[in-house]
ROBA-212212 format. One record per atom (N, C-alpha, C, O): residue number from 1; residue in three letters; atom name; z, y, x. Coordinates in steps of 0.05 Angstrom, whole numbers, always signed. Each point is the difference from the previous one (the first is absolute). Example, Ala and Ser with C-alpha at 12.3 -4.5 7.8 and 13.67 -1.06 7.14 Angstrom:
BEGIN
+-----+--------+-------+--------+--------+--------+
| num | residu | atome |      Z |      Y |      X |
+-----+--------+-------+--------+--------+--------+
|   1 |    ALA |     N |   +156 |   -114 |   +264 |
|   1 |    ALA |    CA |     +0 |    +24 |    -18 |
|   1 |    ALA |     C |     +0 |    +24 |    +18 |
|   1 |    ALA |     O |    +13 |     +0 |    +21 |
|   2 |    SER |     N |    -27 |    +21 |    -28 |
|   2 |    SER |    CA |     +1 |    +24 |    +16 |
|   2 |    SER |     C |    +14 |    +22 |    -15 |
|   2 |    SER |     O |     +4 |    +22 |    +10 |
+-----+--------+-------+--------+--------+--------+
***
This chain:
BEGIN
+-----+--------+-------+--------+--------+--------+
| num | residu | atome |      Z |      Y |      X |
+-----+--------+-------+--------+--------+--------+
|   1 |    UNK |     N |   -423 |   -357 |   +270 |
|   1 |    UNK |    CA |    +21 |    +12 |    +16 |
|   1 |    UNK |     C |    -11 |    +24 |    +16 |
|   1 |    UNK |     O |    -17 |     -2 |    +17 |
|   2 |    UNK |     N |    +26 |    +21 |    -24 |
|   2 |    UNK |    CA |     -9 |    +37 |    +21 |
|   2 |    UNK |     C |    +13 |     -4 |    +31 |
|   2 |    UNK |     O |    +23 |     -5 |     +7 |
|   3 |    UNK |     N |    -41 |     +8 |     +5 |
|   3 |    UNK |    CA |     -4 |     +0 |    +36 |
|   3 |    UNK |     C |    +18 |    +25 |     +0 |
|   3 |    UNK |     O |     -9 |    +22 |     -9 |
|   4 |    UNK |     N |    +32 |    -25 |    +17 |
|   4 |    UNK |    CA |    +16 |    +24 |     +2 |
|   4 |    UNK |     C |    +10 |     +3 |    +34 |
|   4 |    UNK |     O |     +8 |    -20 |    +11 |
|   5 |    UNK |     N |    -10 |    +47 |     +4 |
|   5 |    UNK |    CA |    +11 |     -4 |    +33 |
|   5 |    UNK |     C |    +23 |    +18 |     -7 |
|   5 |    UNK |     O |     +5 |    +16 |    -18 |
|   6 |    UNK |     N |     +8 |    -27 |    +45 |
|   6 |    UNK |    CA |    +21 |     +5 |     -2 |
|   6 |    UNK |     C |     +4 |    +33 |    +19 |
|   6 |    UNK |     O |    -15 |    +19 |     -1 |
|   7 |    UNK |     N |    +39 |    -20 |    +15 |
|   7 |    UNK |    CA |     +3 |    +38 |    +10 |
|   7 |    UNK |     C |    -23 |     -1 |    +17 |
|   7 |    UNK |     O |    -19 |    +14 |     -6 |
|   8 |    UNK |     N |    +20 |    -30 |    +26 |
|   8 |    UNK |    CA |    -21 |     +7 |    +17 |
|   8 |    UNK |     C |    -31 |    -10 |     +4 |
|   8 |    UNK |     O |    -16 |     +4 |    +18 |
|   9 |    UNK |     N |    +13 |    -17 |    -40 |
|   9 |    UNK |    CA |    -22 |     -7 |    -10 |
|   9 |    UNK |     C |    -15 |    -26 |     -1 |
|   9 |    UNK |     O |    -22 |     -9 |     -5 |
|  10 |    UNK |     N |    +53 |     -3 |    +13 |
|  10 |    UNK |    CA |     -1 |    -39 |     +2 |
|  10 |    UNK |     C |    -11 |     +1 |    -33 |
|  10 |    UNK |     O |     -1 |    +18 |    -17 |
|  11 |    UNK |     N |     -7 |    -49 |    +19 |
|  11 |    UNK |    CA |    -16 |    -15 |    -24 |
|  11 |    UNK |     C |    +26 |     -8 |    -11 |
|  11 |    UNK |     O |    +13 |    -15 |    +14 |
|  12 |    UNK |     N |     -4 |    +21 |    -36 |
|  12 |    UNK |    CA |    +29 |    -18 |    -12 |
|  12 |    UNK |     C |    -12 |    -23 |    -22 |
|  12 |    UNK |     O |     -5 |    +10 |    -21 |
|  13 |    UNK |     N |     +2 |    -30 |    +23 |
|  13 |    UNK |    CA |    -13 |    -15 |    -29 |
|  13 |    UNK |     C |    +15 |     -1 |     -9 |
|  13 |    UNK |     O |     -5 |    -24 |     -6 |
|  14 |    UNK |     N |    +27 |    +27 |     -3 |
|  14 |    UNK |    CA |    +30 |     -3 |    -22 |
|  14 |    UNK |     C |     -3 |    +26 |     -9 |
|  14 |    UNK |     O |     +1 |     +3 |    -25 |
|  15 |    UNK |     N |     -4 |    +11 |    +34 |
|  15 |    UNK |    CA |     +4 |    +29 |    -10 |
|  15 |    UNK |     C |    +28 |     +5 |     -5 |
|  15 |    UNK |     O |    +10 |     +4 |    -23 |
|  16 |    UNK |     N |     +7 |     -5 |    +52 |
|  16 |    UNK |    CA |    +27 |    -13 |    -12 |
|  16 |    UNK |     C |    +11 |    +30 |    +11 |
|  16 |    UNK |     O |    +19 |     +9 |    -14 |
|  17 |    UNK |     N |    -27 |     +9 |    +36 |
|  17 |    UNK |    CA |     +2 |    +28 |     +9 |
|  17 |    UNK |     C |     -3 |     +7 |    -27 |
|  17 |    UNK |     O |    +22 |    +10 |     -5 |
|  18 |    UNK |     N |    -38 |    -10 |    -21 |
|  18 |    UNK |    CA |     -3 |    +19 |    -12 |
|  18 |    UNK |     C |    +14 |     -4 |    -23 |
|  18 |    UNK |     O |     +3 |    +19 |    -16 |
|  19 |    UNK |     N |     +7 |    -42 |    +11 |
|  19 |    UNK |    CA |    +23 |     -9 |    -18 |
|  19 |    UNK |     C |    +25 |     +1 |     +7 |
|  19 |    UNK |     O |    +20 |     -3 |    -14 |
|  20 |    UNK |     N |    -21 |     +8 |    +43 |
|  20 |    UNK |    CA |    +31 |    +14 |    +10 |
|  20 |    UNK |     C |     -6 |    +34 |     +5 |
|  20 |    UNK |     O |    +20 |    +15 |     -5 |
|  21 |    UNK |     N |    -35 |     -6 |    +11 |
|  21 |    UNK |    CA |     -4 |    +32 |     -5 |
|  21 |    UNK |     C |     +9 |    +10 |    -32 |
|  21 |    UNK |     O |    +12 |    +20 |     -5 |
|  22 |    UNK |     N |    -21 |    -40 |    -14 |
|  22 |    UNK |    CA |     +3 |     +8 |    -31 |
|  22 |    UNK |     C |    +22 |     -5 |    -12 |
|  22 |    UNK |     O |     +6 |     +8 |    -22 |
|  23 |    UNK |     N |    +11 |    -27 |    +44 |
|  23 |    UNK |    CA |    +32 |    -12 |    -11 |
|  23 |    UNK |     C |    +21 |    +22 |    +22 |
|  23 |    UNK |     O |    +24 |     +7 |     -4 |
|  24 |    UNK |     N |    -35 |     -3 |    +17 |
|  24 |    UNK |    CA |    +15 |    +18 |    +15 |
|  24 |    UNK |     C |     +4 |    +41 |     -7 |
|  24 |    UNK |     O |    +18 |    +16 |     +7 |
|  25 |    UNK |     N |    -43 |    -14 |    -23 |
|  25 |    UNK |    CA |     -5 |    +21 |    -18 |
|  25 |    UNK |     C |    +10 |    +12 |    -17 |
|  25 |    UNK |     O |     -1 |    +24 |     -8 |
|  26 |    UNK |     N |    +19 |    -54 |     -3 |
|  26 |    UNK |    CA |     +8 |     +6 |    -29 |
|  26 |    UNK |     C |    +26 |     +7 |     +9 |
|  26 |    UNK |     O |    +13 |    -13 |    +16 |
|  27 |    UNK |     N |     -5 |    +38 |    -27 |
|  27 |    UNK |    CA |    +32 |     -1 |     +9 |
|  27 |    UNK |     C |    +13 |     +6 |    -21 |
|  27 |    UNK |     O |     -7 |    +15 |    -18 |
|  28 |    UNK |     N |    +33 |    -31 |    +21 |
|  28 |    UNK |    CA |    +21 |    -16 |    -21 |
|  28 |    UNK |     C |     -2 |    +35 |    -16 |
|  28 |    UNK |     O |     -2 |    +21 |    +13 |
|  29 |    UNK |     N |     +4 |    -23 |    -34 |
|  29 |    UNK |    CA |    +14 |    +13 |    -19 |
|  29 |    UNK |     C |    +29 |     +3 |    -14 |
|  29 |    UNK |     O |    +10 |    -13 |    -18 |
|  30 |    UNK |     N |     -1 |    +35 |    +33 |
|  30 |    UNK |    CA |    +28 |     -2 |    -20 |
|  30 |    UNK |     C |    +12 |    -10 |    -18 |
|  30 |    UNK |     O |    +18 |    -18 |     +0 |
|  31 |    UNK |     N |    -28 |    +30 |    -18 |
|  31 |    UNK |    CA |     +5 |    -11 |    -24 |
|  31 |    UNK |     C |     -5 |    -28 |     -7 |
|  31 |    UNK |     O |    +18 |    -15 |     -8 |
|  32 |    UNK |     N |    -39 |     +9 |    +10 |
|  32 |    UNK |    CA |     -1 |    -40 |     +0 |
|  32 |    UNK |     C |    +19 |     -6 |    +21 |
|  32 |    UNK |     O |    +16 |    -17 |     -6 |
|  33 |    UNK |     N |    -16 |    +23 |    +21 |
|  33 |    UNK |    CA |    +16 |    -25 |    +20 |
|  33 |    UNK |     C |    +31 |     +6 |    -10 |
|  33 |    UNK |     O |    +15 |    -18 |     +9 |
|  34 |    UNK |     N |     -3 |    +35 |    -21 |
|  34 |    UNK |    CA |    +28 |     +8 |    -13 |
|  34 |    UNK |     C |     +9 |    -30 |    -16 |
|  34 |    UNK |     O |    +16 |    -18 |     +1 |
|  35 |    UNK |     N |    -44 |    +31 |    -18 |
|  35 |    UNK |    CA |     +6 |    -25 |    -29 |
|  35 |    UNK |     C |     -6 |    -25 |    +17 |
|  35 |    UNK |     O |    +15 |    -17 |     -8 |
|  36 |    UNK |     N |    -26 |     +8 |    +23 |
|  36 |    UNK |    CA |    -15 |    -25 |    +11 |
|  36 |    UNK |     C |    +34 |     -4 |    +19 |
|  36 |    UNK |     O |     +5 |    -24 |     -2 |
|  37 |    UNK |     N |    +13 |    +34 |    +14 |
|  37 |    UNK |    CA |    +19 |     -7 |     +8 |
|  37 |    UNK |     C |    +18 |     -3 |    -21 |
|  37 |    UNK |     O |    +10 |    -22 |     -2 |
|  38 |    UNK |     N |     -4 |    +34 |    -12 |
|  38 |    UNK |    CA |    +16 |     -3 |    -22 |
|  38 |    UNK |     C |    +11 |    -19 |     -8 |
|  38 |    UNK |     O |    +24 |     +0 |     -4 |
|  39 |    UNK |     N |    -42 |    -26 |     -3 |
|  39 |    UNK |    CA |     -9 |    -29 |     -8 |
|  39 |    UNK |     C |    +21 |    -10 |    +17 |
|  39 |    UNK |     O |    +20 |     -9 |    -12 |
|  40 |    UNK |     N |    -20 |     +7 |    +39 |
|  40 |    UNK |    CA |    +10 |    -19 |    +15 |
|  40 |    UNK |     C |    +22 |     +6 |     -4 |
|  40 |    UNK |     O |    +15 |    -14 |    -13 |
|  41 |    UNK |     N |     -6 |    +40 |    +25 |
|  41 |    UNK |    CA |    +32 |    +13 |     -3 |
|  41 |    UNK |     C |    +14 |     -5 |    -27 |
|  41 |    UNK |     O |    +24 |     -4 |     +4 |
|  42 |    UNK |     N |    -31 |     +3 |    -28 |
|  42 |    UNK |    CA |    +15 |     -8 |    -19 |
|  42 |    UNK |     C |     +5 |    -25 |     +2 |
|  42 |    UNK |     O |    +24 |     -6 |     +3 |
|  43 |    UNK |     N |    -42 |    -15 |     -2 |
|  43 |    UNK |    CA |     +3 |    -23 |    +11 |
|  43 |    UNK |     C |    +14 |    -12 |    +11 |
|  43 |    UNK |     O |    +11 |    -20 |     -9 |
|  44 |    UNK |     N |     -7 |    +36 |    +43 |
|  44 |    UNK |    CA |    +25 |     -4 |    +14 |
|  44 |    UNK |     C |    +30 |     +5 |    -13 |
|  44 |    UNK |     O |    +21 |    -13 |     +0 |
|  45 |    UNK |     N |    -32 |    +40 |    -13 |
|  45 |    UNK |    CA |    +38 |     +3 |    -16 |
|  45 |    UNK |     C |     +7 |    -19 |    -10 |
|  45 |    UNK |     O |    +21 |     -6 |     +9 |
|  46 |    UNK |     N |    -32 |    -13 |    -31 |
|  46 |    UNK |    CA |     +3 |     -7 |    -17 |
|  46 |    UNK |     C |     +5 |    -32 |    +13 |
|  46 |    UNK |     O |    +13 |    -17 |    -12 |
|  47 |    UNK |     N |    -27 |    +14 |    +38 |
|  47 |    UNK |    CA |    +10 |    -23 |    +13 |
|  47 |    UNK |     C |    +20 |     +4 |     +7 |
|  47 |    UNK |     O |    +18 |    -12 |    -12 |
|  48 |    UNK |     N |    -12 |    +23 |    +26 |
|  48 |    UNK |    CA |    +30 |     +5 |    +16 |
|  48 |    UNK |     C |    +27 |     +6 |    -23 |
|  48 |    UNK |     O |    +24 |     -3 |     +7 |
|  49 |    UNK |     N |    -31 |    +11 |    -37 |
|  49 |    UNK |    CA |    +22 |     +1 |    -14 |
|  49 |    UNK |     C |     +0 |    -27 |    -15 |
|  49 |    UNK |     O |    +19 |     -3 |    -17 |
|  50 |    UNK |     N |    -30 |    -10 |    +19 |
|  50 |    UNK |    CA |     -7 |    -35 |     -2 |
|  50 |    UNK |     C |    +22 |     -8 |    +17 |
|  50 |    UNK |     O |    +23 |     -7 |     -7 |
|  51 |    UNK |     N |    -32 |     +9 |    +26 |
|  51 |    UNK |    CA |     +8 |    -24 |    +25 |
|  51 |    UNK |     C |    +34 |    +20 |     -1 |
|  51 |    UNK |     O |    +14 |    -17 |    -11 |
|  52 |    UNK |     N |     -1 |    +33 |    +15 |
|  52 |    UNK |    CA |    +19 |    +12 |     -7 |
|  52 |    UNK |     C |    +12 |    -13 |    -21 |
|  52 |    UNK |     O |    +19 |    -14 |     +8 |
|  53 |    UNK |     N |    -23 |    +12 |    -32 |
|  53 |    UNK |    CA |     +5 |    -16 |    -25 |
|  53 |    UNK |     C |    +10 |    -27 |     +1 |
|  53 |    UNK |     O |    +19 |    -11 |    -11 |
|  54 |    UNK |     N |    -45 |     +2 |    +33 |
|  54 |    UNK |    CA |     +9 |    -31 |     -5 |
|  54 |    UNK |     C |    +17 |    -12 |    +30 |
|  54 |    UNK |     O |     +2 |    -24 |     +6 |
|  55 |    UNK |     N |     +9 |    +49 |    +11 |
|  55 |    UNK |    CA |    +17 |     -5 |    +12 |
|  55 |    UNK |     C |    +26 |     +0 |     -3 |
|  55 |    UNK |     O |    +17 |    -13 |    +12 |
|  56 |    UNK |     N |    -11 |    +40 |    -41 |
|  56 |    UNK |    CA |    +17 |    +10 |    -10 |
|  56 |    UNK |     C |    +11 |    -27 |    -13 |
|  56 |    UNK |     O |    +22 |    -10 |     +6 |
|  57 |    UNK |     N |    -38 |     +1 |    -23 |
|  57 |    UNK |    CA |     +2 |    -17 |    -12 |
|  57 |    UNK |     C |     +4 |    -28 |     +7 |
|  57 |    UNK |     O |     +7 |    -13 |    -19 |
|  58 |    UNK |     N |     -9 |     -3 |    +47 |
|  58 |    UNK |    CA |     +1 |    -21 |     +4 |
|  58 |    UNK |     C |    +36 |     +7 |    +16 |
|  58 |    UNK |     O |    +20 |    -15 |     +2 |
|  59 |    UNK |     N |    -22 |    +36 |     +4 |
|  59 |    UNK |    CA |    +32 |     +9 |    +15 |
|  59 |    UNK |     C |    +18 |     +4 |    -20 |
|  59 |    UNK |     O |    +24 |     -5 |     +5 |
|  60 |    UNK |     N |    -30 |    +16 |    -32 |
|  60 |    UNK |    CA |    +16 |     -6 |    -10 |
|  60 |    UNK |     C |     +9 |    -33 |    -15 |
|  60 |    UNK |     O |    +23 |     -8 |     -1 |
|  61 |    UNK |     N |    -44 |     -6 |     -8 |
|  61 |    UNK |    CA |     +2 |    -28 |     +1 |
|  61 |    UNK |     C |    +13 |     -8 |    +23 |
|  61 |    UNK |     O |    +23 |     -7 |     -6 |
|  62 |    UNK |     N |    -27 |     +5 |    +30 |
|  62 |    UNK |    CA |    +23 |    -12 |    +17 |
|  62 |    UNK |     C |    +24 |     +7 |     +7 |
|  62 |    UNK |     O |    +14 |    -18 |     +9 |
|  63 |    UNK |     N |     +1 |    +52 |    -12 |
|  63 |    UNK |    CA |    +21 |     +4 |     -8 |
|  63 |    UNK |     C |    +14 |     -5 |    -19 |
|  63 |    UNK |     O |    +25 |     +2 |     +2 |
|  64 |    UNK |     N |    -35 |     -9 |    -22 |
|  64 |    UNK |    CA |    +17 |    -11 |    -33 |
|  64 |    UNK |     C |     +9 |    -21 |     -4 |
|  64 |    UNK |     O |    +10 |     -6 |    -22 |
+-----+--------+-------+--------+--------+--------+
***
């Protein structure tokens, strides 16, 4: 494990400053995070025209 310090020159043994300096670094990319939302939102459509359906559908069963 690499003896890593932290801003002001504390001893970190996790090296956890420098695995949050390197996650904090990365910044989101457009384009991935588009397609990486994408996923969910169709998802949701496709739930909600579900649950619409089978409301449609149990309302019309109890009107008939």
């Amino acid at each position: 494990m690499a003896n890593t310090q932290g801003p002001q020159g504390n001893y970190d043994p996790a090296g956890s400053t420098q695995m949050f300096r390197a996650f904090v670094d990365e910044a989101p990319q457009g384009g991935q995070q588009q397609q990486a939302s994408s996923g969910p939102r169709i998802g949701l459509i496709v739930g909600v025209v579900v649950a619409v359906a089978i409301v449609a559908a149990v309302a019309w069963l109890a009107l008939k």
